[in-house]
C-alpha positions as a printed Julia matrix, in Angstrom:
393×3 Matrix{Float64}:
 -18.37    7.47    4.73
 -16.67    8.93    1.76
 -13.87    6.37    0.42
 -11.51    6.4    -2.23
  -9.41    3.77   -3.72
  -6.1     5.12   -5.2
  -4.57    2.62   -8.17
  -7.1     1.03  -10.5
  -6.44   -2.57  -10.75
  -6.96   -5.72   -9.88
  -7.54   -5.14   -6.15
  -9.29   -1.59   -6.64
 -12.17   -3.48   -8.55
 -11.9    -6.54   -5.67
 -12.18   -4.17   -3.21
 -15.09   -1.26   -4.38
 -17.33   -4.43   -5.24
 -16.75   -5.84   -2.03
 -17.66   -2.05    0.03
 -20.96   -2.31   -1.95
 -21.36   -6.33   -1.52
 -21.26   -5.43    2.49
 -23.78   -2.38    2.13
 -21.58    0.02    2.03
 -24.16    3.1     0.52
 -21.76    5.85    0.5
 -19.27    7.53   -2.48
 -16.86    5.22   -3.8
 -13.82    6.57   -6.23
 -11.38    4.53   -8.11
  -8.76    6.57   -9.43
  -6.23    5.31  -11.78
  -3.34    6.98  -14.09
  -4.33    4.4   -17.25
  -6.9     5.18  -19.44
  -8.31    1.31  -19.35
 -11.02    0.4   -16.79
  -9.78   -2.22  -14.17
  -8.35   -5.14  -15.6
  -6.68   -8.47  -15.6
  -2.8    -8.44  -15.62
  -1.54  -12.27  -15.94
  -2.7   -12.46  -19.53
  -0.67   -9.43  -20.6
   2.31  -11.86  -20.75
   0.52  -14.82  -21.85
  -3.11  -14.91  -23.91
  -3.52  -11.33  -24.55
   0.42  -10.98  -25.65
  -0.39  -13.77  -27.7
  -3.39  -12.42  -29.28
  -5.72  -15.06  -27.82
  -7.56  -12.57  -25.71
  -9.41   -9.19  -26.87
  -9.29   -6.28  -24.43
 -12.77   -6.94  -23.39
 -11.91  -10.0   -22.01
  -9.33   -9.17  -19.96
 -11.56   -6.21  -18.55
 -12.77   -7.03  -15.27
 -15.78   -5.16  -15.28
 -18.14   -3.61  -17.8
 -18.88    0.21  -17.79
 -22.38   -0.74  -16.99
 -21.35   -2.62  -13.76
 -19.24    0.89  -12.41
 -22.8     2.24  -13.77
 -24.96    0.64  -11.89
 -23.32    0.07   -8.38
 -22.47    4.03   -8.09
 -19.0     3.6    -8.39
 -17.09    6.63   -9.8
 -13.81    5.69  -12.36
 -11.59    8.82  -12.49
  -8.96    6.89  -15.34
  -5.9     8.2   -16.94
  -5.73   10.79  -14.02
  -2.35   10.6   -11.96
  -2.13   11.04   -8.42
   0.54   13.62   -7.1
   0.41   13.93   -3.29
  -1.53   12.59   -0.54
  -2.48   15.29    1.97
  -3.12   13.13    5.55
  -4.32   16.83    7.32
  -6.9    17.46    4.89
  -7.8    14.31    4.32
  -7.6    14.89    0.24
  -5.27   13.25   -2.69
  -4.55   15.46   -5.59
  -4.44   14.55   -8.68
  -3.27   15.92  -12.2
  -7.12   17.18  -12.83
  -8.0    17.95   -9.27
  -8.96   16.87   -5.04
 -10.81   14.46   -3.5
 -11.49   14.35   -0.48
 -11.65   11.04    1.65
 -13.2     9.55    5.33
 -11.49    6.54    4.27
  -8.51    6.1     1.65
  -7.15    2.49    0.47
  -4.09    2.15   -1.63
  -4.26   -0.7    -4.38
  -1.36    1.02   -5.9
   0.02   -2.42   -7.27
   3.78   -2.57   -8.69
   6.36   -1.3   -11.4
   8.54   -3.45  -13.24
  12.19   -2.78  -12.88
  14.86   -1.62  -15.5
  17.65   -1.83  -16.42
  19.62    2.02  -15.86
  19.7     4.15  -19.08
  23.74    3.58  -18.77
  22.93    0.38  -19.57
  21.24    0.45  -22.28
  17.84    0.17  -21.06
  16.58    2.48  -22.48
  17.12    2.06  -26.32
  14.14    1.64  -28.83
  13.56   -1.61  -28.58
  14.12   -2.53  -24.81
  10.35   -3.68  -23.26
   8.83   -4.23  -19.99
   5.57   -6.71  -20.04
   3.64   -4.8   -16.94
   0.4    -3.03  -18.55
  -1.57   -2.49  -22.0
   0.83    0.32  -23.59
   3.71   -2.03  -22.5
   1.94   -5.03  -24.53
   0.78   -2.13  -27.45
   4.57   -1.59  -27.51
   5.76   -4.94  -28.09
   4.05   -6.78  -29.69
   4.32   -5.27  -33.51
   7.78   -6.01  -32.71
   6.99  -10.22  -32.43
   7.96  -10.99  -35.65
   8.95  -14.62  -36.55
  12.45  -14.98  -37.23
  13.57  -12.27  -35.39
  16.19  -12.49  -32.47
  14.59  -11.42  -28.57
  16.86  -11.79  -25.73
  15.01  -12.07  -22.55
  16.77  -10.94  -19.5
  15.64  -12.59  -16.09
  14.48  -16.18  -15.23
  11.78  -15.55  -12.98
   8.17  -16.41  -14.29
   7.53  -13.23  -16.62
  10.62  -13.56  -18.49
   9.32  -17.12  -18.75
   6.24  -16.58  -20.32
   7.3   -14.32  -22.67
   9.94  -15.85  -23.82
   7.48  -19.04  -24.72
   4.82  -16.67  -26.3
   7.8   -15.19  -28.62
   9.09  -18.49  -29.29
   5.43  -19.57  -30.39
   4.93  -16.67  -32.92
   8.7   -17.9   -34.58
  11.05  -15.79  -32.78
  14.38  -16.95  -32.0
  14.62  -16.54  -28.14
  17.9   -16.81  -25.68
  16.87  -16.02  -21.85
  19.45  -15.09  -19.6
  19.53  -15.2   -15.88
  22.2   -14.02  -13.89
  21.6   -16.34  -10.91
  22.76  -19.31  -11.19
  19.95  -21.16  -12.44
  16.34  -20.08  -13.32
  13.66  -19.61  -10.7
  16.14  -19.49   -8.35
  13.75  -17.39   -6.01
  10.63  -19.01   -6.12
  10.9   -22.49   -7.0
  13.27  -25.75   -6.02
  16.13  -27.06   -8.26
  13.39  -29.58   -9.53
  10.72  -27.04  -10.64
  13.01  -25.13  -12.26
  14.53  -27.98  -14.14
  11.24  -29.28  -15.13
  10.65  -25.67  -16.34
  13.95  -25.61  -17.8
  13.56  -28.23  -20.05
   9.98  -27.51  -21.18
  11.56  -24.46  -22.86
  14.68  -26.3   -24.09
  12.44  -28.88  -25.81
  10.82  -26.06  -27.62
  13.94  -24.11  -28.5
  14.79  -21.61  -26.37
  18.51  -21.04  -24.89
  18.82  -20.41  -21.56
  21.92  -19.06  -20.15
  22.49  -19.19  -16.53
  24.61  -17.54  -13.83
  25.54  -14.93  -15.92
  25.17  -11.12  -15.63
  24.46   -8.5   -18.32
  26.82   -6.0   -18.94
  25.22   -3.56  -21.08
  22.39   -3.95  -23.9
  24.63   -3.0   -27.23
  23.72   -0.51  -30.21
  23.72    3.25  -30.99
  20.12    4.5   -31.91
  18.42    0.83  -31.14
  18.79   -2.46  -29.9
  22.27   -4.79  -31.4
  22.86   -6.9   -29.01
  23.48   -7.93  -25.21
  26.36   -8.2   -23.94
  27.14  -10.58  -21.02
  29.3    -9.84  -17.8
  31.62  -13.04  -19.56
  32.38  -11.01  -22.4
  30.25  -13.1   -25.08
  27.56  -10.53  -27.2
  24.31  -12.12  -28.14
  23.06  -10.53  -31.47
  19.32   -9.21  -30.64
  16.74   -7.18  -32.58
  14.94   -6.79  -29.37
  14.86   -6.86  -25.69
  12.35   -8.14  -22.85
  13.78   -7.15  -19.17
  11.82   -9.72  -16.75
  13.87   -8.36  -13.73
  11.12   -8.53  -11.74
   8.79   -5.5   -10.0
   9.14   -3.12   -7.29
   5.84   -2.06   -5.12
   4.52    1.69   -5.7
   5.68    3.12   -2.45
   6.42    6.67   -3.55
   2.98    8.86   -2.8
   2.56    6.84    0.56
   6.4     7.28    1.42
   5.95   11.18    0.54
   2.6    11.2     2.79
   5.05   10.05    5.76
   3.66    6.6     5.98
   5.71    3.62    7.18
   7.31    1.37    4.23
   8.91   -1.92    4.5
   9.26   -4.07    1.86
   5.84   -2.05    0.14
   3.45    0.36    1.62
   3.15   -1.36    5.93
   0.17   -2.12    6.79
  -1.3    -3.83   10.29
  -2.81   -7.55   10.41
  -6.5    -5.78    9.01
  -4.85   -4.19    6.07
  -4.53   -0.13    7.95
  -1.51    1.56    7.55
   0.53    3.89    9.76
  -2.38    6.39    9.48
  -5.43    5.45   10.82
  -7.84    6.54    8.12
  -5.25    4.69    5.1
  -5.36    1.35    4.49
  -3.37   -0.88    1.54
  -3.96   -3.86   -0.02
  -2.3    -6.18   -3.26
   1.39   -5.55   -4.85
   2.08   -2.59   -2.84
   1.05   -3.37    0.47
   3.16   -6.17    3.49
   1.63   -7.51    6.13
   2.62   -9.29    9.01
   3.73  -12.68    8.67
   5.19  -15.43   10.56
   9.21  -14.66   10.56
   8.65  -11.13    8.98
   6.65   -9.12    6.41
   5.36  -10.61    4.22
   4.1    -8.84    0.19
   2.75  -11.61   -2.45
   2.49  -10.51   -5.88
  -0.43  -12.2    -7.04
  -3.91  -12.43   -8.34
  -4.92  -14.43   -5.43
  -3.3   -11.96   -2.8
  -4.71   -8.98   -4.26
  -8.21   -9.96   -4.51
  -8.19  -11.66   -1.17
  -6.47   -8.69    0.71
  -8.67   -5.96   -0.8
 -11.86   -8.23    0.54
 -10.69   -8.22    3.56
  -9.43   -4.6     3.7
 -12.63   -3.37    2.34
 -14.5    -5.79    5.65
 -12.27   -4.28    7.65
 -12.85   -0.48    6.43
 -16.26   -0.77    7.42
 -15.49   -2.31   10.99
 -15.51   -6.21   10.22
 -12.6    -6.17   12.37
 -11.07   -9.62   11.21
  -7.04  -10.32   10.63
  -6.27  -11.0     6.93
  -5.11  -14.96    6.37
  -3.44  -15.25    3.19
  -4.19  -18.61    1.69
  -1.74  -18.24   -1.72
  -2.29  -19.61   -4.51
  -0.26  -18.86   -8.43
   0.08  -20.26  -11.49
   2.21  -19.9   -15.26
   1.15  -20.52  -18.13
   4.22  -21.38  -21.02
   3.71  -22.9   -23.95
   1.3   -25.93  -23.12
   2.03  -25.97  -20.0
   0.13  -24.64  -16.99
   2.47  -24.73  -13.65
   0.06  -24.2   -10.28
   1.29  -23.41   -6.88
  -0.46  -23.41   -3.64
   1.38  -22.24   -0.5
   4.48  -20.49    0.3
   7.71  -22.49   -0.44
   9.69  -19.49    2.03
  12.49  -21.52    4.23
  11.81  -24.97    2.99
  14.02  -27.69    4.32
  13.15  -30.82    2.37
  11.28  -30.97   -0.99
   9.6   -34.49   -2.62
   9.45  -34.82   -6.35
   6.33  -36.92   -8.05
   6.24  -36.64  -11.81
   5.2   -33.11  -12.82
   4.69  -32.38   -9.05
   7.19  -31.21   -6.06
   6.2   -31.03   -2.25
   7.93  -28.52    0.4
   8.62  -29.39    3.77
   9.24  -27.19    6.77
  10.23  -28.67    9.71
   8.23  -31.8     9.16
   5.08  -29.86    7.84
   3.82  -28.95    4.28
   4.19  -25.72    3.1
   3.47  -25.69   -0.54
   3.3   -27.71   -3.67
   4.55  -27.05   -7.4
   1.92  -29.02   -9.64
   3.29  -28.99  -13.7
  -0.51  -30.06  -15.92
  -0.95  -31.62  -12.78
  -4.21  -30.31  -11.24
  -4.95  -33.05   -9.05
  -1.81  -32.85   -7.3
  -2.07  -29.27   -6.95
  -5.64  -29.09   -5.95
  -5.05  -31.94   -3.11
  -1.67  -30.29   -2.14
  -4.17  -27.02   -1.53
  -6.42  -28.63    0.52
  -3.78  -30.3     2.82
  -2.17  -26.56    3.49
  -5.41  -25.18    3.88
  -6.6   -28.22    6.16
  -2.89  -27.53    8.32
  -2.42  -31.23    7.52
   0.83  -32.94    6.87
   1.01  -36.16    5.05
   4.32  -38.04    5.87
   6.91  -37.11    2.57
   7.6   -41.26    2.35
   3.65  -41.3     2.05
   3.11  -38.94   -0.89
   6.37  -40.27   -2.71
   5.03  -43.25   -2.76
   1.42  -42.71   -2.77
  -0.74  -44.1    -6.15
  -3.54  -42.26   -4.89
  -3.21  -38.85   -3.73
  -6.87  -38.67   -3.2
  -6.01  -40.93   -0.03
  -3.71  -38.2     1.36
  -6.88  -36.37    2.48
């Protein structure tokens, strides 16, 4: 069986090692429109923006390793049209023909429209490696970045740029920070981690336009006030890459729709990571994360080769800002009653645990896994109180 793996990330390299980890004998072809082998993206905003990390450790794979498990890497060639007859995707440079197709075509950060402003010299994204070549020359101490959205990119960047000396304001135009992802408490304990190291936040206001002629001025807010910047970082969040498989005439619903094993509409195209929803318990369901897309492409690449087996997502996340590392483990979605411990907070759905925010607070976060994983549900009044969570199990 001839497969190829369209998108060149994170889940491409989960899933082509895990084809050859079940036997799988036959061609395998990653194709991806960067020029930079599969690798990692959570450090782009944090370690590697920072200049903590060199390139080759944030590469997820040597050349050798494509080398030596037969695995062909067709990079900084872009895909143009999927053709489901022929069984073939085109690229830029050429066809290739498929049995078997997955999509790991991940995600693409949104922007603000060019009437905006968005897209003045000086206006950045943090999604891949020319995105981080871009910006950070332009991380100068002293110099004024206004981050626009609260969610956990703008986040991180906004505490690497206050680290290198930057005067940082982050705005977010929902009323408070986090507001889709994390409780009230999270976010406040997230709110004043940045406050204590001198970033302004501005909540529940909007952007009207990002100000200046031939570069960045200034932003201007929906309440009229204009924040004096030298540069921009839009953390708006990401939209999946739906486009080729929406062109192909496959189904889309919140991402590229796939069936509990990871297959889409067409039976010889499957999906997996950013771009891809599954079924899930009141809806679709499409996690952006590490977790998700290595877990999903494992399972898709099982399933490719006839495993057969519905894909369980057991999430898992985590931030890194300033020194701070926040870890998450479940899905907060429809919470009815949270519990607060210092530096961690517990959902509740309907009586049960759902998930658990831990702030440099691995023990609670690593015990809070374990009890979602294990389906067990610890009374709220007994992990308030607890003074060993340990017990909880």
């Amino acid at each position: 069986m001839n497969i190829v793996i369209l998108g060149a990330g994170q889940a491409a390299a989960a899933l082509a090692a895990k084809l050859r980890a079940l036997g799988h004998a036959g061609p395998v072809t990653v194709i991806g429109d960067e020029p930079a082998p599969p690798y990692q993206r959570p450090p782009l905003s944090k370690a590697y923006l920072l200049g903590e990390m060199g390139l080759d450790r944030l590469t997820l794979r040597g050349t050798d390793w494509w080398a030596e498990q037969d695995i062909a890497l067709r990079l900084g060639e872009r895909a143009v049209a999927i053709d489901r007859a022929r069984r073939v995707v085109a690229t830029d440079r050429g066809e290739y023909p498929y049995d078997a197709l997955a999509l790991t075509l991940g995600a693409a950060p949104r922007r603000l429209p060019a009437a905006m402003g968005g897209a003045l010299p000086g206006v950045h994204v943090v999604r891949n490696l020319a995105d981080i070549a871009g910006l950070q020359p332009a991380l100068v101490a002293g110099r004024r970045l206004v981050v626009i959205g609260g969610g956990y990119i703008g986040l991180e960047a906004a505490a690497v740029a206050r680290k290198l000396g930057l005067d940082v304001t982050l705005v977010e135009a929902a009323p408070r920070i986090l507001g889709r992802v994390a409780a009230p408490e999270t976010a406040g304990m997230i709110r004043d981690l940045h406050r204590g190291h001198g970033v302004e936040i501005i909540e529940g206001v909007g952007i009207a336009r990002i100000a200046g002629d031939a570069v960045v001025e200034g932003v201007e807010l929906a309440d009229g006030r204009l924040l004096p910047a030298d540069l921009v970082i839009c953390g708006i969040g990401v939209a999946p890459e739906t486009a080729l498989a929406e062109a192909a005439g496959l189904d889309i619903d919140n991402g590229i729709a796939v069936d509990a094993r990871g297959r889409t509409s067409d039976p010889a195209i499957w999906a997996a990571g950013d771009c891809a929803s599954f079924p899930a318990p009141g809806g679709r369901l499409r996690l952006e994360s590490v977790g998700n897309a290595i877990d999903m492409a494992e399972a898709v690449a099982a399933n490719m080769l006839g495993l057969g087996a519905d894909y369980i997502p057991k999430p898992w996340f985590w931030s890194d800002q300033f020194d701070a590392k926040l870890q998450i483990a479940g899905l907060n979605l429809g919470y009815d009653r949270v519990v607060t411990r210092p530096g961690s907070v517990w959902y509740y759905r309907d009586g049960r645990l759902i998930a658990v925010d831990a702030l440099n607070d691995a023990r609670a976060y690593m015990i809070g896994k374990r009890l979602i994983e294990a389906g067990k549900s610890p009374d709220p009044e007994t992990v308030a109180a607890a003074t060993d969570l340990k017990a909880l199990l």
